[in-house]
C-alpha positions as CSV (number, residue, x, y, z in Angstrom):
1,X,-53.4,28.9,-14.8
2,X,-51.1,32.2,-14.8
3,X,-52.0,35.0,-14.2
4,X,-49.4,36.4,-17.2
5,X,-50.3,35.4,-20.6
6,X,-48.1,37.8,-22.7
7,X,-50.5,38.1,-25.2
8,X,-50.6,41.5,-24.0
9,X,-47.4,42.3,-24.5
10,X,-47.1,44.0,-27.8
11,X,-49.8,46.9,-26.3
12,X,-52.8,45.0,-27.5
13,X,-55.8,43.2,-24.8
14,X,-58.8,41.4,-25.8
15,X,-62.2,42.2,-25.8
16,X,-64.9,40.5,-24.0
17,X,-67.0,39.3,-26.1
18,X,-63.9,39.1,-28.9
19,X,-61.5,40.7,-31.0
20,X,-58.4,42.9,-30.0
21,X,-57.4,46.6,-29.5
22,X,-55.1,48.9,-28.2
23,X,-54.3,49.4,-24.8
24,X,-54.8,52.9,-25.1
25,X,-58.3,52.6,-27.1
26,X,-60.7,54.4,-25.6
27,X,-63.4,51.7,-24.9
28,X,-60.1,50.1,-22.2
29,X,-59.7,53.8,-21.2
30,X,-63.4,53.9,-20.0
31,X,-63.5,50.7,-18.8
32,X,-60.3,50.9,-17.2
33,X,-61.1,53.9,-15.4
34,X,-64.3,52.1,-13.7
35,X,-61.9,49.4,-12.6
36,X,-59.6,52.2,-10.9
37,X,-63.1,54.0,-9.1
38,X,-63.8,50.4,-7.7
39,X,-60.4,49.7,-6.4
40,X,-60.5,53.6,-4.8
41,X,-64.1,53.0,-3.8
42,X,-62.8,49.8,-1.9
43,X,-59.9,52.4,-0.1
44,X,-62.8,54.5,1.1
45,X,-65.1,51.3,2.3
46,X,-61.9,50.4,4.4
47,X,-61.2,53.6,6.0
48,X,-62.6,54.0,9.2
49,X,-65.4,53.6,10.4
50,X,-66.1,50.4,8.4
51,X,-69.6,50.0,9.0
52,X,-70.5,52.7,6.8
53,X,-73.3,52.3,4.2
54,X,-71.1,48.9,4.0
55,X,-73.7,46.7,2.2
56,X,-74.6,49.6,0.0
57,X,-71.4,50.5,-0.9
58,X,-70.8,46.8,-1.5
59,X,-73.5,46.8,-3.5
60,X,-72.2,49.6,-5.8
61,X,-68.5,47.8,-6.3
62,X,-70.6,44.8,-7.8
63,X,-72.4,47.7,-9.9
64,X,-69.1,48.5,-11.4
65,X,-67.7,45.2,-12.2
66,X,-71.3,45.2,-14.3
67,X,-70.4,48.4,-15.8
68,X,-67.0,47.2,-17.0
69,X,-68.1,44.1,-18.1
70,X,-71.2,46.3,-19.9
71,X,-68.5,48.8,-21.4
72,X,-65.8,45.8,-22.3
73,X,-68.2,44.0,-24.5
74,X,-68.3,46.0,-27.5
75,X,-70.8,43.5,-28.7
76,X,-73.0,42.3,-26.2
77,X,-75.1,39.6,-27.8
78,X,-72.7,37.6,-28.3
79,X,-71.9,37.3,-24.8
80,X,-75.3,37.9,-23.5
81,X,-75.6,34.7,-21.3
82,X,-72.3,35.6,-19.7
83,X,-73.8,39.3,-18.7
84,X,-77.2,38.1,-16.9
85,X,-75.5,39.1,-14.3
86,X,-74.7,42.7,-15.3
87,X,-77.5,44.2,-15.1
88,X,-77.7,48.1,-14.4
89,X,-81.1,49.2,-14.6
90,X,-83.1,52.9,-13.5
91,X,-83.4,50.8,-10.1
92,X,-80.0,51.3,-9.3
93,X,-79.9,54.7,-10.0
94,X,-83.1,55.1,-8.0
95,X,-80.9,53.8,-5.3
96,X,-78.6,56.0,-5.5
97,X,-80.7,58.7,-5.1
98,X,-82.7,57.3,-2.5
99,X,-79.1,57.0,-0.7
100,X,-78.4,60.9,-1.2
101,X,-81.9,61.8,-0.4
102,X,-81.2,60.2,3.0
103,X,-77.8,61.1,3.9
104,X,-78.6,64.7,3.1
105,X,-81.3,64.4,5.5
106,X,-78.5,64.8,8.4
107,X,-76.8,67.5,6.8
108,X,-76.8,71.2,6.6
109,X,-77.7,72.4,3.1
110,X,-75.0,73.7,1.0
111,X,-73.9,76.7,0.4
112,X,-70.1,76.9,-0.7
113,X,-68.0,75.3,-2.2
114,X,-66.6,72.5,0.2
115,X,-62.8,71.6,0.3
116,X,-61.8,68.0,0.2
117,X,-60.6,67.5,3.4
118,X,-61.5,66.0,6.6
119,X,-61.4,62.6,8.5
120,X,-59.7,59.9,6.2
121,X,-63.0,58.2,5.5
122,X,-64.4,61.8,4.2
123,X,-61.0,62.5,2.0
124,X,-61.1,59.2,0.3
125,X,-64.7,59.2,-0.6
126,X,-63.6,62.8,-1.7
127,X,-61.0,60.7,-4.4
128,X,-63.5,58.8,-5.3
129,X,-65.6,61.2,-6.5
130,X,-63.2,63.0,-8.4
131,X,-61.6,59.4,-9.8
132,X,-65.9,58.8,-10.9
133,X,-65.9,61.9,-12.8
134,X,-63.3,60.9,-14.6
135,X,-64.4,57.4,-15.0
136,X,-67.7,59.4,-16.2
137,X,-65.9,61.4,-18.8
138,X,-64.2,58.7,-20.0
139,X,-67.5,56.6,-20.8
140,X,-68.5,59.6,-22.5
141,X,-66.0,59.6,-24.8
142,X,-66.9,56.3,-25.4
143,X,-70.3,57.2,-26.2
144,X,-69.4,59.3,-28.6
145,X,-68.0,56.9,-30.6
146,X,-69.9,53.6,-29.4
147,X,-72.9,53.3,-28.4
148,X,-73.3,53.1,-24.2
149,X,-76.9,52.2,-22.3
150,X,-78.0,56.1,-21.3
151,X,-78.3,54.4,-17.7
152,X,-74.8,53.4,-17.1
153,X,-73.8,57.6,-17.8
154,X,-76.9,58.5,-15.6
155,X,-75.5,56.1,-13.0
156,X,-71.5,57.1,-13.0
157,X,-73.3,60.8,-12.9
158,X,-75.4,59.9,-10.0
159,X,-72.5,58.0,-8.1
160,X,-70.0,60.9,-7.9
161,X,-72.7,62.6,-6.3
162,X,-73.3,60.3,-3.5
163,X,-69.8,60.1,-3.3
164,X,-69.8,63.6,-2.6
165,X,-72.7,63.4,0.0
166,X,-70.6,60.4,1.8
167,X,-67.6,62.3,2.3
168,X,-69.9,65.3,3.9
169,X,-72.1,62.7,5.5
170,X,-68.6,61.0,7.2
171,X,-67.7,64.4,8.2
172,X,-70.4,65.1,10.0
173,X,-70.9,61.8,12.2
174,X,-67.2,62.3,12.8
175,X,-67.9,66.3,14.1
176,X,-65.5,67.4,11.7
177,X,-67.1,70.4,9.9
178,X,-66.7,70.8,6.8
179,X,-64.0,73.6,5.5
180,X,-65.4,75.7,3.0
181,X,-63.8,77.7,0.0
């Protein structure tokens, strides 16, 4: 098997689930954009130091490959069997907020704006977040014109801010403080 098939070609890519769009529709935008916050998620899991929240940011990646299979399959029962194992459910975003709740623990409350800067690890989880909130406002968009589980906008919302708290948290256990604005 190739990994070309041209049937892309002419601007047009298929649905899971069936049937075709443009490559510029704006259920490929959203889900597109989730695909590009995993790959830039995975850039900030390898920047040192690699044992960072690894299994739980290992465990989000697989979140997002459920989200984009979730948001490519613009009907869903017809590939239900296939999506068993997409699940995103209020449990996920409970761990996300469990995961905030504890890194903030360590840190020094907020109170300014914080500049995205930093060790590498802090800067890329810094990209992250700002490639999740556009992931987010792409789903949106989506929403707006197809129906999208409230959960998977709850969790993209949640996501950017642990994102957020990771690249203060790596700061910190690197003694590089924060710069403010």
């Amino acid at each position: 098997m190739r990994i070309y098939t041209r049937t892309g070609d002419a601007g047009e890519t298929a649905l899971f689930g069936g049937g075709r769009v443009p490559k510029n529709d704006v259920r490929v935008a959203a889900y597109g954009d989730v695909d590009e916050l995993n790959s830039v998620l995975g850039a900030a899991i390898a920047a040192p130091p690699a044992d960072f929240q690894a299994q739980l940011l290992a465990d989000i990646q697989r979140d997002l490959f459920a989200i984009g299979g979730r948001l490519a399959s613009p009907h869903p029962k017809k590939v239900e069997t296939a999506l068993l194992k997409a699940v995103i459910d209020q449990q996920r975003v409970a761990a996300l907020e469990a995961a905030i709740d504890r890194a903030e623990n360590d840190l020094g409350p907020l109170q300014a704006f914080v500049v995205p800067s930093g060790t590498a690890k802090a800067v890329a989880f810094h990209v992250a977040r700002t490639v999740c909130r556009r992931a987010e406002r792409a789903v949106v968009a989506l929403h707006h014109q197809h129906t999208v589980p409230a959960v998977i906008l709850a969790y993209l919302n949640r996501l950017s801010d642990l994102l957020f708290t990771f690249a203060r948290l790596a700061n910190r256990k690197a003694s590089v403080p924060d710069q403010t604005w």
